[in-house]
N, C-alpha and C positions, 0 to 999 in steps of 0.2 A: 504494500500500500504506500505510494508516493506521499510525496508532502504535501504539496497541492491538494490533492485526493483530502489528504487528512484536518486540513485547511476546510477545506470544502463542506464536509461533514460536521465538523463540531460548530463551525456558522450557522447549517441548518438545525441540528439539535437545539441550540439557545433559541434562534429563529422559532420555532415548533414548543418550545416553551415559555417563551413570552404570548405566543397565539394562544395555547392550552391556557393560561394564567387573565387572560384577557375575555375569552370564551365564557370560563368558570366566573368569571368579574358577571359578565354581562347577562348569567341567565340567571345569574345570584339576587339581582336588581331586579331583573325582569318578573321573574316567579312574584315574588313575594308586591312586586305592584298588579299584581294581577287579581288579587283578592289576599282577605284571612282566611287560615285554614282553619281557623277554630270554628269555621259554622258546619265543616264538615266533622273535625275530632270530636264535638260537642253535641253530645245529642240536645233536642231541639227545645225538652224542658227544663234544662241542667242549670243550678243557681248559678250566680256568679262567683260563690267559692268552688264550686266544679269547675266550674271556665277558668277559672286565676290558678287553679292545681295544674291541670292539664296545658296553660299557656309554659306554667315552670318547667312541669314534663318534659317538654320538646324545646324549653330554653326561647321562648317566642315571648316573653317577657321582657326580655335583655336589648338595651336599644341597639339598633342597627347595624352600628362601628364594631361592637362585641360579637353581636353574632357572625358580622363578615370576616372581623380576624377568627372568631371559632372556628366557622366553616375552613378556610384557607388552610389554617393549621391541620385539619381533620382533613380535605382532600390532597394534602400533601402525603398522608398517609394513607389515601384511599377508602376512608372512611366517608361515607356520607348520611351516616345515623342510618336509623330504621324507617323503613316504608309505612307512611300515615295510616295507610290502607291495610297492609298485612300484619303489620309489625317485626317483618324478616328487613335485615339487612338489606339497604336500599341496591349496593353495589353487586348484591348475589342476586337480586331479583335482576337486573339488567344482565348481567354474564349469563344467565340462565338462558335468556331471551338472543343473546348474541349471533350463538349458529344457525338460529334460522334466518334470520336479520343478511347476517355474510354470506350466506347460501342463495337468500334470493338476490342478493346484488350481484355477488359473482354470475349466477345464471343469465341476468339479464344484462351484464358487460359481456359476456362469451356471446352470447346470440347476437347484440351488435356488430363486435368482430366479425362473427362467422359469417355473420349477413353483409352487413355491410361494407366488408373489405374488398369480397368479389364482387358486389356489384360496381361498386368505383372502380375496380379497374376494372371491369365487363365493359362500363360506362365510358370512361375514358379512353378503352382499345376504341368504342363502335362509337365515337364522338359524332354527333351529326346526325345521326341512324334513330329509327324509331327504338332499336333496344334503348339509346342514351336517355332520350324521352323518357321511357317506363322509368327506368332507373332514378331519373330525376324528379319526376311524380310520386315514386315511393318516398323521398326524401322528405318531399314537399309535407305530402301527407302523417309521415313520423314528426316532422317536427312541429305539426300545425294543431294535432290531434291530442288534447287532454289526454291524460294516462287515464283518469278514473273512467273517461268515459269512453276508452276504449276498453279498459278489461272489463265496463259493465257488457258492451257488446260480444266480444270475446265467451262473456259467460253467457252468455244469450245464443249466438250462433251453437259452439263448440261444447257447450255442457249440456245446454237447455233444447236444443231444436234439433241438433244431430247428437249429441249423447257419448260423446269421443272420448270427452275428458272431464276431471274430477270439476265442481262449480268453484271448491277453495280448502282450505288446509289444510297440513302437510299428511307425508304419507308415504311420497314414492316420487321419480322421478315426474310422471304422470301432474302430479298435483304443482310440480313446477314451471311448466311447462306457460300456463296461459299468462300467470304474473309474470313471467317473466319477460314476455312478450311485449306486455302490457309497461310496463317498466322498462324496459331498453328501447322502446320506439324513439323515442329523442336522440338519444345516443347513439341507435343506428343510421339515426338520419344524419347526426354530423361527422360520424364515422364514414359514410359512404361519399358526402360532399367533398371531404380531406382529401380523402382517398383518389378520389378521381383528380381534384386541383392537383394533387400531388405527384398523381403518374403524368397526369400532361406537360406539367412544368421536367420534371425529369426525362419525361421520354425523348424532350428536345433537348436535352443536356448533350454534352461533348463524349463524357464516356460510352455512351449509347451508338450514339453513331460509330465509336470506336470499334463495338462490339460486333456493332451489324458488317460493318466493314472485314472483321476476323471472318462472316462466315454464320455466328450464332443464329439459331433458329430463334423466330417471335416468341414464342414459347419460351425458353431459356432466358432471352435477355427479359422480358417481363415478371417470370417468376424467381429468376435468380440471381438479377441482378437490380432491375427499375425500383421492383416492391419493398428495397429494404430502406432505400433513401425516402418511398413516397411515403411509410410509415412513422416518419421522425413528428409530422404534425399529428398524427391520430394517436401516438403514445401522448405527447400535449391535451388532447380535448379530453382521453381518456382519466388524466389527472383533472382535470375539469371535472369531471361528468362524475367522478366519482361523490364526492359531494353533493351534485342533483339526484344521482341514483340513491343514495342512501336518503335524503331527504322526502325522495319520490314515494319510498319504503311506507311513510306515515298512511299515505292514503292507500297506494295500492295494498299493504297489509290488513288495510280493515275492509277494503271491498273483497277480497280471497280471503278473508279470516284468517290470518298468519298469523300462527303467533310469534311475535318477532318482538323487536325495540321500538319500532315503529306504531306499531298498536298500542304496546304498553304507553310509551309518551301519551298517546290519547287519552288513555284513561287514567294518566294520573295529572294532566293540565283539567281534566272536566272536574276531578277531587282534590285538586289542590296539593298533591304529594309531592310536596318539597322537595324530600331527600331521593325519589326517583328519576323527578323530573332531572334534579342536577348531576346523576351519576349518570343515567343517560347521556345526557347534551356530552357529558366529561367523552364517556365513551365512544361516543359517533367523534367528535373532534380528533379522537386519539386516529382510530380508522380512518379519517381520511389523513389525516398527516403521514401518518404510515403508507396508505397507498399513492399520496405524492412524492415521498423519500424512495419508490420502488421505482416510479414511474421517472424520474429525476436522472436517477443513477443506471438507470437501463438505455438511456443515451449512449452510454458507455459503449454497451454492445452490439449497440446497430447504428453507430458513426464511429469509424475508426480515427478519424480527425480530432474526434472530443477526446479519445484516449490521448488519442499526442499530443492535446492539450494539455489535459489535467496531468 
């Protein structure tokens, strides 16, 4: 590991902790103006020496500077108290909920890729052609089309009228399948735009013509040599899109009944659970920073330039 390299890395680490320390700031503030949670801990006849126990209980008596050092102190250790709602550990309730959470995002970045790589370059070989057309209308389409109200149709067509596939929660590959669809439509649509701007800009590049000139069949030089440069922008959106894919999660989770992180946030913004809501937000921040340090550093390996950089 070079110096540069190692330069490079502890930038973004501090980087990535100032954002995590800022995130945590900002839903710490936002939660608690959002309502008191004591009309949900307190049942609805309870005196006001019940209400003044229970504000102590949860330290929701203590004014605001106290409790945001509290808190800070406590998620520097990953503590984020117990779930208003359960009374389990707020941070075991979110880890619980996690693999289904990265399972449906994962699924629905793979289907992006897998879709929309070959059609950008399908797109861009038949530039002109009524294939490019199509291509460019599915784009149109992914990115113009709400997610909820495509997976509601998705479970309409494919669950409800032809009977193919599961209407929503986990299971099987099967039960993956429509959310996931319904969730990477955005992302295939700007995976496939990339895609194509990025084989056309490259096809007219200098190496290209080098190759055609050795001999290389169209074939060869598009899959072994154009698609690794025209991918350097769709590792970019995909470090994008990571953050609308997981946020995407909230809705399309509760339209397919996921049980994910996404749904949980639902229902603990509707009840007010503090210490959910905030190990949550912690968690999805961590996930996407992680998968922009992946997405960052895999530059690496599909531009030889950036290694002889760094």
């Amino acid at each position: 590991m070079d110096a540069n390299f190692t330069r490079s890395l502890i930038g973004r680490l501090i980087q990535s902790a100032l954002v995590i320390f800022l995130v945590i700031t900002l839903v710490f503030i936002a939660v608690r103006a959002a309502g008191d949670p004591i009309t949900v801990l307190a049942p609805f006849d309870a005196s006001p020496e019940a209400v003044e126990e229970i504000r102590q209980h949860y330290g929701l008596d203590e004014p605001l500077p106290v409790q945001y050092l509290a808190f800070i102190w406590n998620a520097v250790q990953l503590d984020f108290g117990d779930s208003f709602r359960t009374g389990q550990p707020a941070m075991n309730e979110v880890v619980d909920r996690l693999p289904a959470t990265l399972q449906l995002g994962a699924g629905a970045l793979i289907f992006s890729v897998l879709v929309g790589v070959p059609l950008g370059v399908i797109s861009a070989v038949k530039r002109g052609t009524p294939v490019d057309a199509i291509c460019r209308f599915v784009a149109l389409i992914g990115q113009a089309t709400p997610n909820f109200w495509l997976g509601l149709m998705l479970i309409l067509v494919f669950a409800v009228y032809f009977g193919l596939l599961p209407t929503g929660g986990t299971g099987g590959i099967r039960n993956l399948i429509l959310p996931s669809v319904a969730l990477g439509a955005v992302t295939l649509a700007a995976v496939l735009r990339l895609t194509r701007s990025g084989m056309l800009e490259v096809m007219e590049s200098d190496f290209i013509r080098t190759a055609r000139s050795k001999g290389l069949t169209e074939r060869v030089i598009i899959w072994r040599h154009a698609i690794r440069q025209a991918l350097l922008p769709v590792l970019t959106i995909l470090g994008i899109h990571v953050g609308r894919v997981i946020a995407g999660t909230i809705v399309i989770e509760t339209v397919f009944s996921w049980p994910g992180i996404g749904r949980l946030m639902i229902t603990s913004v509707g009840s007010a659970d503090y210490p959910v809501v905030q190990a949550a937000v912690f968690v999805v921040a961590i996930v996407i920073i992680a998968a922009n340090f992946i997405v960052d550093f895999s530059y690496r390996f599909f531009d030889p330039r950036i290694r002889a950089a760094a």
